[in-house]
C-alpha positions, 0 to 999 in steps of 0.5 A: 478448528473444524476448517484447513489453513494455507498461508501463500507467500508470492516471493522474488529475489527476497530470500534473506527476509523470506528466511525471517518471515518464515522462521516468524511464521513456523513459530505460530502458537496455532499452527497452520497446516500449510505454508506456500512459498510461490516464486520463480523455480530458480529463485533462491527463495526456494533453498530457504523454504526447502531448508525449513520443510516448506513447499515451494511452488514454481509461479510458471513464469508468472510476471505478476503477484497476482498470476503466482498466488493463483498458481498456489491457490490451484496448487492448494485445497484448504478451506481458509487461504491466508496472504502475507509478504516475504518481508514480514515479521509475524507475531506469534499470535497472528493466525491465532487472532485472525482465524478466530472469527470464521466460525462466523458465517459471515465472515468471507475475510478478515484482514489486520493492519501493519507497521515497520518493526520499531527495531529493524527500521531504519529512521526514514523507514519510521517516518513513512510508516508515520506517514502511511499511518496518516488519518488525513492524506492517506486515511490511513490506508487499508495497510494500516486500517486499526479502527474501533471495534475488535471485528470491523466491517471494510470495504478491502484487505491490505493483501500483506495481512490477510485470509478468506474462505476459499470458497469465496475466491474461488466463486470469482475466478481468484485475482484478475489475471495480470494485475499487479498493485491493486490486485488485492483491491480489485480481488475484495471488490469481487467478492463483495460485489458477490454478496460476502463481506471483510472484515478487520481486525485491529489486534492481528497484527504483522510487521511490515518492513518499509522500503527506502525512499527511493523505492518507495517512489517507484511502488507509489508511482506504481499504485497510482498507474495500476489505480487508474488502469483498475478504475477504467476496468471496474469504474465502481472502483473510481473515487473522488480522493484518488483522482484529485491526488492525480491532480497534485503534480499539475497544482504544484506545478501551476502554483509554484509557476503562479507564484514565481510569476508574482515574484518577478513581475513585482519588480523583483530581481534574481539578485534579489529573490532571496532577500525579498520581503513578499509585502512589498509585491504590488497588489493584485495577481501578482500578490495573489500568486505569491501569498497563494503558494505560500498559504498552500504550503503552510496548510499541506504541512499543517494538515500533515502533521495532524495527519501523522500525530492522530495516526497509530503509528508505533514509530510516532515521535516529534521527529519524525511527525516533523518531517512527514510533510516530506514524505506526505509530498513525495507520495502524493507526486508520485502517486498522482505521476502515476494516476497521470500515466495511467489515464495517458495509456488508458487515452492511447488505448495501450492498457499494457501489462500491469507489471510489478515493481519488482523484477520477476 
């Protein structure tokens, strides 16, 4: 190579999987020249980088990831700056796959998809990553974006796997200030709104570790308002599908409301309700409303379980494709919550800080 490398780790309060993600990433078969490790300065994340000879960079009281890879990127000189999470497993042949296409000039970025490690994921872990994986609700997202051919044109990297030239982030100023969530969205927006483009490489892949369920709702809950909050920034950004998934808590709401309306007003009582035979609910709104919200049900989990079996999950099994209209539901609640504050603050003319879902 004829070029420099720096990978940067934005960590907080990881210090345990940091020590496996680094230890992965010193056993790379193509070395990096540097890696960066960029976090509060009294973190404990700093001894493990320490430990293992790697720099590690006081984020300056940065409340954000974006804020703290800037730090590192004007702490760096390398002409290519690669981007991973401090709860990722490397494969050894990772940078190996993803730099080999910038001897291409025009290649600005190439970015790989991600799963949850078949062996340290715990079973509800497995079923999000089906479901993430999803080719319908969730068009797979960038996050796990494998596509067809070896080197593919896309519109983002997922900012857990990815690595660009310097030079094209430096042309933009580097991430927005203060964003968090959909920093990385915003980062490959500029850079191709500047005339370069990104590219995916089905084959650079890195293990990414799910969050639990709990967490899980609060850093879906988070994309959702930081969504909305970029969107109004750079109105570009807005698209059909994120703003009827803002719609979704207010179509469950109205429906089931609709449908228990139709329950009661045909005569049934709450004795009843569990014994009830839905034909006997007179015709007309009532019935409507009944067979309305049970038809929707039956076809959100039929077209989420199509979504998940087409999906390149590693963790696919009947299982877990079963019940990943659970997981489906709950992302598209609270991704719509989100959306949902997000416009709210966006009305009361309070953008606000962007805070991440991780206390820094």
């Amino acid at each position: 190579m004829d070029y420099t490398t720096c990978l940067i780790i934005p960590s907080v309060g990881n210090s345990i999987e940091l020590g496996f993600t680094l230890d992965s990433l010193l056993s790379q078969e193509l070395p990096l020249d540097e890696i960066i490790v960029v976090g509060p300065n009294s973190d404990p994340g700093r001894k493990v980088a320490e430990e293992r000879k790697i720099r590690y960079i006081d984020d300056e009281g940065s409340r954000n990831r974006a804020d703290a890879c800037n730090v590192a990127i004007r702490e760096s000189e390398s002409d290519i700056i690669l981007f991973t999470d401090d709860d990722v497993i490397v494969p050894k042949d990772w940078s190996k796959l993803i730099l080999r296409w910038f001897s291409r000039e025009e290649v600005a970025g190439v970015g790989g998809p991600n799963f949850a490690p078949m062996n340290e994921s715990s079973f509800w872990q497995k079923v999000i990553d089906v479901t993430f994986c999803s080719t319908i609700f969730t068009s797979g997202t960038n996050y796990v974006r494998t596509g067809t051919e070896d080197l593919e044109e896309v519109e983002q990297l997922p900012g857990v796997n990815s690595a660009y030239r310097r030079s094209v982030i430096e042309e933009i100023g580097g991430f927005d200030n203060g964003s968090i969530g959909a920093e990385d969205v915003i980062l490959d927006y500029k850079i191709r709104k500047n005339g370069n483009k990104l590219w995916s490489d089905k084959s650079a892949i890195i293990w990414h570790r799910r969050r639990n369920i709990t967490k899980v709702k609060k850093q879906i809950r988070n994309y959702g308002l930081v969504r909305a909050l970029a969107s109004y920034g750079y109105p570009e950004l807005r698209k059909p599908t994120h703003t009827a998934v803002a719609f979704f808590p207010l179509l469950v709401i109205s429906t089931s409301l609709f449908f228990l309306w139709g329950v009661f007003n045909g005569g049934v009582s709450w004795p009843e309700f569990w014994d009830i035979r839905f034909s006997s609910v007179p015709m007309g709104l009532p019935r409507i409303g009944v067979h309305l919200f049970l038809t929707l049900i039956i076809l959100y989990n039929l077209i989420s379980w199509f979504g998940s079996f087409n999906g390149k999950s590693p963790s696919k099994s009947f299982i877990t494709i079963f019940l990943s209209p659970i997981i489906t539901y709950i992302l598209h609640w609270n991704y719509g919550i989100g959306m949902l504050m997000g416009w709210l603050r966006i009305s009361q003319g309070n953008m606000g800080l962007q805070v991440d879902d991780k206390i820094r």
